[in-house]
C-alpha positions in Angstrom: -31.1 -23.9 41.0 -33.0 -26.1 39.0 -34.0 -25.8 35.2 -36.3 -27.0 33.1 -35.3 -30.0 31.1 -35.3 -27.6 27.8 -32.9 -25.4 29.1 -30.2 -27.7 30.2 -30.2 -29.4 26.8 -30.1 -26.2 25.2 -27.4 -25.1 27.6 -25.5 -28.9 26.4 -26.2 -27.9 22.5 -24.9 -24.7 23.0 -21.3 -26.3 25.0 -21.1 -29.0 22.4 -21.6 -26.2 19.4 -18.3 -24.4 21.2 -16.1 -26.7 21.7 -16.6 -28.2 18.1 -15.7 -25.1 16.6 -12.7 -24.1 19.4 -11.7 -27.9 18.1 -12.1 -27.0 14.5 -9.9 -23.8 14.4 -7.7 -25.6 16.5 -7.0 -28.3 13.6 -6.9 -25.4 11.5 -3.9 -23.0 13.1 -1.8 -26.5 13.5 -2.4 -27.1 9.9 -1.5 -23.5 8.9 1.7 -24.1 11.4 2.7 -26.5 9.3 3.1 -24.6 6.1 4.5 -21.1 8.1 8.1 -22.6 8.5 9.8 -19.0 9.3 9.3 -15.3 9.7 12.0 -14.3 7.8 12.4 -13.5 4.3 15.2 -14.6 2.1 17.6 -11.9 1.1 17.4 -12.7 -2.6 13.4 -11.8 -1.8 14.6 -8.8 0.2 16.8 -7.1 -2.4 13.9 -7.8 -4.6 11.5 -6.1 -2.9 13.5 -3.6 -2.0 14.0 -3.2 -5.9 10.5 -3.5 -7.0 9.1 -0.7 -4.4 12.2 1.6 -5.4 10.8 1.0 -9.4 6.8 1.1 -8.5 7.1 4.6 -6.7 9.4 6.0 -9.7 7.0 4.9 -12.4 4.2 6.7 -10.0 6.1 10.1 -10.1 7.2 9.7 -14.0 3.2 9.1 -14.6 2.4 12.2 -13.2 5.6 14.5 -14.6 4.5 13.0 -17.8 0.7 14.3 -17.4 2.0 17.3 -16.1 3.8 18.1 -19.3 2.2 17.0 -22.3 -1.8 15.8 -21.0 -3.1 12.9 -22.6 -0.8 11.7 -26.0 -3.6 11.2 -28.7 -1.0 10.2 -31.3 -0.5 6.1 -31.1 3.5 6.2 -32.3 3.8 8.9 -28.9 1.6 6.6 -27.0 3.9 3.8 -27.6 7.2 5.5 -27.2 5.8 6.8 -23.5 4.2 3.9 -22.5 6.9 3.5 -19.2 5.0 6.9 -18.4 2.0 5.7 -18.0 2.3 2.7 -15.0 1.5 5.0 -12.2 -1.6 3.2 -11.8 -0.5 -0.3 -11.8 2.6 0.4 -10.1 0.5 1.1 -6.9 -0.8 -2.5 -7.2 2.8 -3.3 -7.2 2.7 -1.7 -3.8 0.2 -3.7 -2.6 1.4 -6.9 -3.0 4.7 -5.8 -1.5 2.6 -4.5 1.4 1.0 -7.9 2.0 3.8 -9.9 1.7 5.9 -7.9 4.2 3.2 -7.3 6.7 0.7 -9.4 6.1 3.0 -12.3 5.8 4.3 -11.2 9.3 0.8 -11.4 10.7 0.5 -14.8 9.5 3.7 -16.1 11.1 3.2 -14.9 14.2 -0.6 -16.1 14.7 0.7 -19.3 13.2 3.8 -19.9 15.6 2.3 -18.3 18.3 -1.5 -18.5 18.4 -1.8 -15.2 19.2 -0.9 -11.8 18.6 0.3 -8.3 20.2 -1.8 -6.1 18.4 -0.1 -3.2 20.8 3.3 -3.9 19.1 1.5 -4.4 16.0 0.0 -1.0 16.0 2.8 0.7 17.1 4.8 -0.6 14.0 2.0 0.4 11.5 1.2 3.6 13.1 4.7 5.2 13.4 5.6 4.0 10.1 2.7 6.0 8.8 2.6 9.1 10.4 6.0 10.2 11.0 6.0 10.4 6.9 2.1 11.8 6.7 2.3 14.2 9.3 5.0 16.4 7.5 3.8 15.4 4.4 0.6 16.7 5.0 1.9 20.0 6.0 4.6 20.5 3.5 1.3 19.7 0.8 -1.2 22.3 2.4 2.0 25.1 2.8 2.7 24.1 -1.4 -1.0 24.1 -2.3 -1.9 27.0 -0.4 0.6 28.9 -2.0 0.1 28.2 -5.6 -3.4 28.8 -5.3 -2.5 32.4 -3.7 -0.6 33.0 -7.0 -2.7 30.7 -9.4 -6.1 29.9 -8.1 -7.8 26.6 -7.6 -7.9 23.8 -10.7 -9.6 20.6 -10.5 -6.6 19.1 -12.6 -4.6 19.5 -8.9 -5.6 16.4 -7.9 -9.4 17.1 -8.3 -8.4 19.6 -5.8 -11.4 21.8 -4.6 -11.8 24.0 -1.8 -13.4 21.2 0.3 -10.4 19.0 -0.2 -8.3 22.0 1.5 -10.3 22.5 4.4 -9.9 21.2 8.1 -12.8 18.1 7.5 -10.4 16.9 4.8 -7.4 17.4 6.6 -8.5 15.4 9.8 -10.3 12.8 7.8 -7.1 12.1 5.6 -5.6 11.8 9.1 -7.8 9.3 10.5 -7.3 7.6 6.7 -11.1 8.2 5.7 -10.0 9.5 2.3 -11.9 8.1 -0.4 -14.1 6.8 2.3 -16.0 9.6 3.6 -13.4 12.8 2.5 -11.7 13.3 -0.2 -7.6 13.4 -0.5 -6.0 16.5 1.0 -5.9 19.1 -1.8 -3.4 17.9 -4.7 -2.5 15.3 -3.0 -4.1 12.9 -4.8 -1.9 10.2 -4.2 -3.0 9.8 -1.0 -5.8 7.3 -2.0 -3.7 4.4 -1.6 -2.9 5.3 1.6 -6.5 4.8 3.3 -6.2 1.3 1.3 -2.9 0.1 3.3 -4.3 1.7 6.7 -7.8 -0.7 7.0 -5.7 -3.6 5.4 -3.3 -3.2 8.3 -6.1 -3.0 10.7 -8.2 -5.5 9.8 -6.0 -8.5 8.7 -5.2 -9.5 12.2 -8.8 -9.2 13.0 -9.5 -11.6 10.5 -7.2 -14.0 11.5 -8.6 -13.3 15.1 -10.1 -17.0 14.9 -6.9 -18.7 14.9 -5.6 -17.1 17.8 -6.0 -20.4 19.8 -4.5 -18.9 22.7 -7.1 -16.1 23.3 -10.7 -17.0 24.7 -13.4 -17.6 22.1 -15.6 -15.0 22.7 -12.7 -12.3 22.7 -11.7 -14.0 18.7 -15.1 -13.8 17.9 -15.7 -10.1 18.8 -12.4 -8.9 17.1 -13.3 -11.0 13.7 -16.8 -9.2 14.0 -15.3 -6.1 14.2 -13.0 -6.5 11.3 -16.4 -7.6 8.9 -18.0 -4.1 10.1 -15.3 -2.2 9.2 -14.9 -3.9 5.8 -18.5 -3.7 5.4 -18.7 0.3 6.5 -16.0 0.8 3.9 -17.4 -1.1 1.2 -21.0 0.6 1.2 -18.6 3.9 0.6 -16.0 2.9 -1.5 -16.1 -1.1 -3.2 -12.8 -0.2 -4.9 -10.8 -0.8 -1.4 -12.0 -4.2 -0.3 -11.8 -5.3 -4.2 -8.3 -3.6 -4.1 -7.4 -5.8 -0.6 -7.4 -9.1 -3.2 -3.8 -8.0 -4.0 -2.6 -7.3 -0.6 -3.5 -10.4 0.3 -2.1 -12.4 -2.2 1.1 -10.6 -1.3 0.4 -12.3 2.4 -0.2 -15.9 1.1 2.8 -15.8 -1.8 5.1 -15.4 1.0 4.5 -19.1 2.3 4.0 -20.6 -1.0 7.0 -22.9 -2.7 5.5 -22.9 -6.1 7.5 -22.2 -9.1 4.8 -21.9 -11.8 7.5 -20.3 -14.3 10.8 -21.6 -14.1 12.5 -18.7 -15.8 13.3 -15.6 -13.7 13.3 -13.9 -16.8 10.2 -15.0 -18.2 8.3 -14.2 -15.4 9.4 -10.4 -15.2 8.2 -9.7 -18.8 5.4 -11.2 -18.0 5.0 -8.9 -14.9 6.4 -6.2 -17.1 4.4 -6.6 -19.7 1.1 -6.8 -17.6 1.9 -3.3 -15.7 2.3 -1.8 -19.8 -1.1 -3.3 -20.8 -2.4 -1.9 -18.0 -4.0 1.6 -19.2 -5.1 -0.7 -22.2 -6.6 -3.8 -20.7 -8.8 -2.3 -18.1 -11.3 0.1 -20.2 -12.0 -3.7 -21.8 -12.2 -6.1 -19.2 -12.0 -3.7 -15.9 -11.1 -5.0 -12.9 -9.4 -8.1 -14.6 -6.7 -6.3 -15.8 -6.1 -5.2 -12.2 -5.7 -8.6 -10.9 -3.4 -9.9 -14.0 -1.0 -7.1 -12.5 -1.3 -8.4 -9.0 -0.8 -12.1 -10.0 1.7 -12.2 -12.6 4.0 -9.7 -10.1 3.0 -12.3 -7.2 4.3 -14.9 -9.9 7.5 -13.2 -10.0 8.1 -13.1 -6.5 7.5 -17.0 -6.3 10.8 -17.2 -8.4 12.7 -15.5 -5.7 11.8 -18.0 -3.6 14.4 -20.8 -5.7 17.2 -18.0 -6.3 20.3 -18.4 -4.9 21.7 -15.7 -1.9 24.0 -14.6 -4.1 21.5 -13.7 -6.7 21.0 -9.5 -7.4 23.7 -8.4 -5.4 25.4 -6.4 -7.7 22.4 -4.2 -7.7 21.2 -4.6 -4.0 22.8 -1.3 -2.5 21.3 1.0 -5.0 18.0 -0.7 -4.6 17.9 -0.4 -0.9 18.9 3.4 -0.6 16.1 4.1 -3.3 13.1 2.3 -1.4 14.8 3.8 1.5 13.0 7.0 0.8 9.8 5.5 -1.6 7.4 6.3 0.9 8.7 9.9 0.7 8.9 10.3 -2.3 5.3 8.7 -3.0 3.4 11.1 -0.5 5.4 14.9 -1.4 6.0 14.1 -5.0 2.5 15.3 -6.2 1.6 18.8 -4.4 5.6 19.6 -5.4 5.1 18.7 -9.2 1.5 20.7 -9.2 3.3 23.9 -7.4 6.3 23.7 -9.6 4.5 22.9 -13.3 1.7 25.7 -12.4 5.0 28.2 -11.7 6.4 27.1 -15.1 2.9 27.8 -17.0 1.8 30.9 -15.1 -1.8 29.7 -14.5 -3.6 27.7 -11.7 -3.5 24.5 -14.7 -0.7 22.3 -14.1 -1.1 20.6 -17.3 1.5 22.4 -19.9 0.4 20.2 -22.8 3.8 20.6 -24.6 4.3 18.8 -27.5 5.4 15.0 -27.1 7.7 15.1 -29.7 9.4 18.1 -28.3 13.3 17.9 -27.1 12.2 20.1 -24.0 9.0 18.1 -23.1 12.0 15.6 -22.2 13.7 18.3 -20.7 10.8 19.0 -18.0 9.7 15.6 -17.5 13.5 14.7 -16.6 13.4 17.8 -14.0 10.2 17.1 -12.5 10.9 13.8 -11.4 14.7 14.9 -10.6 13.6 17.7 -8.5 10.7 15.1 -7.0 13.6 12.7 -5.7 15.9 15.4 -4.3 13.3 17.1 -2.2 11.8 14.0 -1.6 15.4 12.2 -0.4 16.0 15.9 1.5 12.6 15.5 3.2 13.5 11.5 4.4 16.5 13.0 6.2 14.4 14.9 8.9 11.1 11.9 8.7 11.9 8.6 7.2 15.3 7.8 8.7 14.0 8.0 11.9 11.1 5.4 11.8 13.3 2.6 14.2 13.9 5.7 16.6 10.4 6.4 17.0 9.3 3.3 16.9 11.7 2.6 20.2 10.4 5.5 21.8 6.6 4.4 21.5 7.8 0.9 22.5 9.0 2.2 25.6 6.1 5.0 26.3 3.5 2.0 26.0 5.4 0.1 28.3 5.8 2.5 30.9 2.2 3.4 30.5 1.2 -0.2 31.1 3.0 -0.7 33.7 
């Protein structure tokens, strides 16, 4: 068929245009294949990590025990004194550098080694990781908040808890991780906001890094890397705290291929980290999001000096630390709609907040049995859900493959 002579050189243009930029991010995955060496992770970084999510999801339940009993601590000596009680916030940042570092940076090495990806097994991973925790979780809140608010009545202090956060739109949008998004969190369970955060980082980071799948057509790379900018953009127009929030998770995903010591002391660079996660409730009413990313850097800092440790480095402490983040995923989603049933109990009214005094022997008292009784049930509740997240995960591995077949 003939065409005109402006056709076939736009038809040429368009060719060259392609095969410049399949050449382009062709260069660019064999570069990035040079600096992803390995997939795994050192086991001084392990135990680490390990350690660090075990501490981040204590600090979140002592932050809220320590709300629960006493309010907010107007008097700066009590202020000071409780300042470990108040790094719920930050802590979670903690969490999302973890987060990017374990599965982002896995992302990474296998579009990087591979030029592709299975986003089946991918998703399988991610999804029965998340729901054989939030599925039970979920129930064990609404059974918890429903009957407080039987005895007690509704309070906003729950979480912000209204009866729109209880009802079924709620409980299927927390499902399909909309909170924050387009629902609120289920009930008390407040918590939960970090959870919608982790779910569209998972989903989208591979779409991102769609490009550099060399081994997939073009067109297909450039379709999933559109998707992925919709969906960021769709959340962003409803909530600009997640994408600003996904800085952190993916510095977690870089640090893991980075062999930069910028502080040679392992000590230094934990108070440092420390002392960032303190200054946290302090720093951000004056510089805002700012102070977010000093806790997000000088924790990705810290993790660089894991990178130069020796194996034998930690291992005095590395059983504890394991059987604790063992169940920190637990103890993160239950630990909130248990604390609001039990502290509304204790006060006899629908308020959770007991405002005892902070200088009081039995303010200690409670916040010690809140977040005791937080790790037993939620240890208790790991038993029957957590534990079992490489046996599921085998059995969706092996449905999937019978369905594909």
């Amino acid at each position: 068929m003939w065409h005109p002579p402006g056709d076939r050189f736009l038809t040429h243009m368009i060719l060259e245009h392609e095969g410049n930029v399949a050449t382009s991010l062709r260069a660019l995955h064999q570069r990035m294949a040079k600096c992803v060496k390995t997939k795994k992770i050192s086991p001084q970084t392990s135990r680490v990590l390990d350690a660090t999510r075990a501490i981040a999801a204590g600090l979140v339940v002592l932050f809220h025990a320590r709300i629960y009993t006493f309010g907010e601590i107007q008097s700066p000596l009590y202020q000071l004194f409780y300042a470990p009680t108040n790094c719920g916030t930050p802590a979670v940042f903690w969490f999302f550098v973890i987060s990017g570092y374990l599965v982002g940076g896995a992302v990474i090495a296998e579009v990087a080694q591979t030029g592709s990806f299975d986003f089946r097994r991918y998703l399988i991973s991610r999804m029965t990781r998340l729901y054989i925790v939030l599925l039970p979780a979920l129930a064990l809140g609404a059974l918890l908040d429903n009957a407080r608010i039987a005895a007690w009545g509704l309070n906003a202090h729950a979480g912000f808890e209204t009866a729109t956060s209880l009802s079924a739109v709620a409980l299927t949008g927390n499902l399909l991780y909309l909170q924050t998004i387009v629902v609120h969190t289920f009930g008390s369970n407040h918590p939960l906001w970090s959870l919608a955060n982790e779910f569209w980082y998972y989903i989208t980071f591979p779409l991102f890094l769609a490009p550099l799948m060399i081994n997939k057509s073009l067109l297909r790379r450039t379709i999933l890397f559109l998707l992925g900018s919709v969906i960021i953009l769709f959340i962003a127009k409803h909530n600009i705290t997640l994408p600003w929030l996904y800085t952190l998770w993916l510095l977690g995903a870089v640090v893991r291929f980075v062999r930069l010591r910028p502080i040679k002391s392992s000590s230094l660079a934990w108070s440092i980290a420390a002392a960032a996660l303190l200054t946290f409730p302090y720093l951000h009413p004056r510089i805002g999001m700012l102070a977010t990313q000093l806790v997000g850097i000088t924790f990705a800092i810290a993790l660089l000096d894991t990178h130069w440790q020796s194996p034998e480095t930690g291992r005095s402490w590395a059983t504890l630390a394991k059987s604790l983040s063992g169940f920190s995923f637990s103890l993160y989603v239950v630990h909130s709609p248990l604390l609001h049933y039990i502290a509304t109990n204790i006060g006899r009214n629908s308020d959770p907040v007991l405002n005892l005094s902070p200088s009081s022997l039995i303010g200690l008292g409670v916040i010690s049995a809140l977040v005791a009784m937080s790790y037993v049930v939620a240890f208790l509740f790991s038993l029957v859900t957590e534990r079992y997240t490489e046996d599921l995960r085998r059995v969706a591995t092996k449905a999937a493959a019978r369905a594909r077949a």
